[in-house]
Each structure stands twice: as structure tokens, then as C-alpha cells.
N, C-alpha and C positions, 0 to 999 in steps of 0.2 A: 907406699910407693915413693923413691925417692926421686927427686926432682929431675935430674938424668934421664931415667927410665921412662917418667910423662912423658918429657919434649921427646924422647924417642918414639914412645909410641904416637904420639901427636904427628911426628915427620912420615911415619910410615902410612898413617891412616891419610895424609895427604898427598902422600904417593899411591896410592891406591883410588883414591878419587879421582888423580888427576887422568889415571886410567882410565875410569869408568866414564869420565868426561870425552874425552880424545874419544875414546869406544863411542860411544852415542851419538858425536857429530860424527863417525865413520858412519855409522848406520843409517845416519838423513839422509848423508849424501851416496849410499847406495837405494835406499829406498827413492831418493829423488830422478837415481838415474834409471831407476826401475832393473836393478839388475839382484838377485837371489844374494842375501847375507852370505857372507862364509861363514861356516862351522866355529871356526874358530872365532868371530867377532861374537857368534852365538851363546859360548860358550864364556866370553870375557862377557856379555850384558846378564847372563844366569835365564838365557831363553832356553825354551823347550823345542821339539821339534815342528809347532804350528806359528814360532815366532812370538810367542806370547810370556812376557816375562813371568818370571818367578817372582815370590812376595817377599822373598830373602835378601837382605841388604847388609853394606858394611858397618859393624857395630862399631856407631859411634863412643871414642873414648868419652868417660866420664871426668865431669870438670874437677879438680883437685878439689878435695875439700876440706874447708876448714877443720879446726880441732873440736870435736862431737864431746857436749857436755858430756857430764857424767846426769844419770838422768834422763836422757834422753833413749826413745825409744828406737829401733831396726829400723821404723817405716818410714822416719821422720823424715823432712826437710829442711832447707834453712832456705833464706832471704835476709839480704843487708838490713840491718835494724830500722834501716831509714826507708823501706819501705810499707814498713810493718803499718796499722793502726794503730791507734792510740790505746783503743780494746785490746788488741794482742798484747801492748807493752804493758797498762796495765795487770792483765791477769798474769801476764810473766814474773812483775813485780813483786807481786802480792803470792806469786808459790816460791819465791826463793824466802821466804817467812813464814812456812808450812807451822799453823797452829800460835802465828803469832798474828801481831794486828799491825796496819803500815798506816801512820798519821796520812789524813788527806793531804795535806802539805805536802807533806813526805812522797806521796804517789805522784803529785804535779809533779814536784822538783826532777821525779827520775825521768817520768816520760819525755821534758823537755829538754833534759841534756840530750837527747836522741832529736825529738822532733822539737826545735824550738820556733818553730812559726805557730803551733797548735797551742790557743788560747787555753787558760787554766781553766777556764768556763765548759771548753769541749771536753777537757779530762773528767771533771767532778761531775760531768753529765755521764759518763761512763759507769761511774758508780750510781748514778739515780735511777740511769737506765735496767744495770745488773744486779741493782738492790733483794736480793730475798729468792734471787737465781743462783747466777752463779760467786755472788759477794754479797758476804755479809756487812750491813752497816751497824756500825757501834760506836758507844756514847765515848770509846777511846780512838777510832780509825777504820780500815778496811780491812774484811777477813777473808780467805780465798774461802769457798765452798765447794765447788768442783776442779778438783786438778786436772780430769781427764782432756777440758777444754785450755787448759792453760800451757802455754810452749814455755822454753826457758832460753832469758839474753844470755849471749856468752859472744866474747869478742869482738863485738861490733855486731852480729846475726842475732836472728830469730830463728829456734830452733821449735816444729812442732810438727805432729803429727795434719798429714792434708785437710784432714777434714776439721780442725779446729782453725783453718785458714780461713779468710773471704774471698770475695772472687778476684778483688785489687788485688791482693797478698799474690797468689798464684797465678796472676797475669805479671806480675812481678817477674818470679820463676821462671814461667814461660820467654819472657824479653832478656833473662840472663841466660837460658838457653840462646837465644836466638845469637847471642852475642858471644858465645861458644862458641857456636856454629860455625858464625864468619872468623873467628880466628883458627880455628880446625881448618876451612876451606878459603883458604887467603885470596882465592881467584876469583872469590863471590858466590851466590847463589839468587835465585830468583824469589819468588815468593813460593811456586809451589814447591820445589823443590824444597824451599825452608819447611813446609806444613810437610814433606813425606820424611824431611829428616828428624825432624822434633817426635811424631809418632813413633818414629824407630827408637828413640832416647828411653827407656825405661823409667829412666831416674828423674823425668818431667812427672813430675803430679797434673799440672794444670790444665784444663780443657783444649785441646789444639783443632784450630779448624781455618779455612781459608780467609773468611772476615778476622778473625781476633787476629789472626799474625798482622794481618793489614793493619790491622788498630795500632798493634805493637808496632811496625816496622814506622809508624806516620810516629809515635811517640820516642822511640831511639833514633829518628831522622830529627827533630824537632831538640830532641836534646844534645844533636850533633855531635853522636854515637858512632850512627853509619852513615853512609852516604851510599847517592846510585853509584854505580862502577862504570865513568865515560859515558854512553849514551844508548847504555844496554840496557835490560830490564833486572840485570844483577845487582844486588846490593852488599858492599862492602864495609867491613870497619872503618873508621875514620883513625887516620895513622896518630901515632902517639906523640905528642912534641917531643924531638930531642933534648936531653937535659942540658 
């Protein structure tokens, strides 16, 4: 998809929104004055004839995505390298040397070019921990033994199948969703509304539910990401400095 054609379809899915937005405060404000929907507002929210919406919603576009190792499998995902564990980068390490051995050294030095606050102590515990599992220890380095559990760096990401993720790695996911979201819908979103739009996302792996977006929205607030929007209960991007 070339770059054009996203922001195109990004402009139109937020014209569409802003519809279904308009449409829904039309509908408070007939429900408030107690007078019968029109047909036609029925028809722009996807209700049926008892007023009861449908399950069917606007498919959100998918975030562009980086370039997909080679290696990598259909189901994968990715997450910025720098949120990965130390576990993930390890076993990443250790499969781009399929049938070779990676000096401990050598394992430290890679994971902290990514994560350099993570003590060489927490890495070499990765190996004590995964010893005679999924890494073999030898009297030359580190051997991988399962690849099924092992993703692969490539460009700054971590690429791997969901279920060789933790539950950080995919609360990850889920906050980069969320932060999709509010550049898709520039006029904000609330919190539920964020948990009905992330369940629509097919391409979220991560668990979604009312508390964890809360979790997420207090940690991309806190990393002064998003912010509220004026004195609503929508939450919006935090605008980008100009250069």
C-alpha cells in the first residue's frame, strides 16, 4: 500500500466516524426529547427496527506496517524492540545463529544495544533461567533449542508469533493500538469507546478489556502520549512539536 492511498483511506475512515459521531449525538438528543428516531438516523447508527444496534462496525484501517522479516510467520506481530523483554531479545538473538553458539558476552552486548538500562546480570539470568528448556548452555556459549518460542529483531521491532509473547509485550500492542486509534479519530475517543474500537481491530493480539485500556490510557498519559481532550472524558493524542 502506498503511502497516498493510507492517508487516503485513513481521511475517509475519519470521515465516516465523524458521522457516526454527529449521528449518535442526533440520537441523545431525540431520545432526550422523547420523540421516535427517523428511519434514516436508524439506518446511518446500523439499528434494526426495535432500536437495537447491530454488532457491525466501521473497519478500522490497519496501522502501516513495517517491513516483515523474511522468516517470519502469517500470524505474527511486531512491537518496538524496546518493548520487548530481555527473554524475547534473547531467544531472537540466539535464532538468527540457527545451529551456531552466541558467546554470553556476545548475548549481553546485543540485548543492551536495545535495552541499555537492563543489567548484564538480568540477561545471563535469562540463560540460567532457560538453561536445558529452550537454550542450551555450552562450554563455548548460548545454543537456541526451540525456535517455535523464538521471534526475530529486524528494524528496530520484534517480530513473533502471539503466544511466544508475555503479557507486557502485548499490553505493548495493545497501547500502540490505542494510539492508532486516536490518530484515526483526531476528535478523541473515550475509554469505552477505545475497548469497542480495539475489539473491532483484528490485527490486536492482546487481551482488551475495560480495566487494562484504563491501565494503558494512565501509562500513554504518564508518558505524555495522550492527554484528556478540554474537560471531556475523551482522550486525545498529544500534538507533535513542530520542527
Amino acid at each position: 500500500m502506498t503511502h497516498d492511498l493510507f492517508n487516503a483511506e485513513l481521511e475517509a475512515q475519519r470521515s465516516l466516524m465523524e458521522l457516526y459521531e454527529h449521528a449518535e449525538a442526533c440520537r441523545i438528543a431525540f431520545e432526550r426529547a422523547n420523540i421516535p428516531l427517523p428511519e434514516v438516523l436508524k439506518r446511518v447508527l446500523g439499528m434494526n427496527g426495535v432500536g437495537v444496534k447491530k454488532t457491525s462496525q466501521a473497519i478500522i484501517p490497519h496501522p502501516e506496517k513495517p517491513p516483515i522479516p523474511a522468516g517470519a510467520g502469517p500470524d505474527w506481530i511486531w512491537i518496538n524492540a524496546k518493548d520487548a523483554t530481555p527473554t524475547s531479545l534473547v531467544m531472537a538473538f540466539l535464532r538468527e545463529a540457527p545451529g551456531s553458539v552466541l558467546r554470553s558476552r556476545d548475548v549481553v552486548a546485543k540485548v543492551q544495544q536495545i535495552l541499555p538500562n537492563v543489567s548484564r546480570g538480568t540477561i545471563s539470568n535469562v540463560g540460567t533461567r532457560l538453561g536445558g528448556l529452550n537454550i542450551e548452555l555450552t562450554q563455548d556459549g548460548w545454543l537456541l533449542r526451540n525456535h517455535e518460542k523464538a521471534g526475530i529483531v529486524s528494524k528496530g521491532y520484534l517480530w513473533a508469533p502471539p503466544n511466544a509473547l508475555t503479557k507486557s509485550e502485548l499490553a505493548a500492542q495493545r497501547r500502540d493500538g490505542i494510539i492508532h486509534l486516536l490518530g484515526v479519530f483526531d476528535s478523541g475517543l473515550q475509554i469505552v469507546q477505545l475497548v469497542d474500537h480495539l475489539r473491532n481491530c483484528a490485527w490486536i493480539a492482546a487481551p482488551i478489556n475495560k480495566d487494562l485500556v484504563k491501565e494503558d490510557i494512565g501509562i500513554l498519559a504518564e508518558q505524555k502520549k495522550i492527554r484528556r481532550r478540554g474537560n471531556s472524558k475523551k482522550w486525545e493524542l498529544v500534538p507533535t512539536p513542530a520542527a
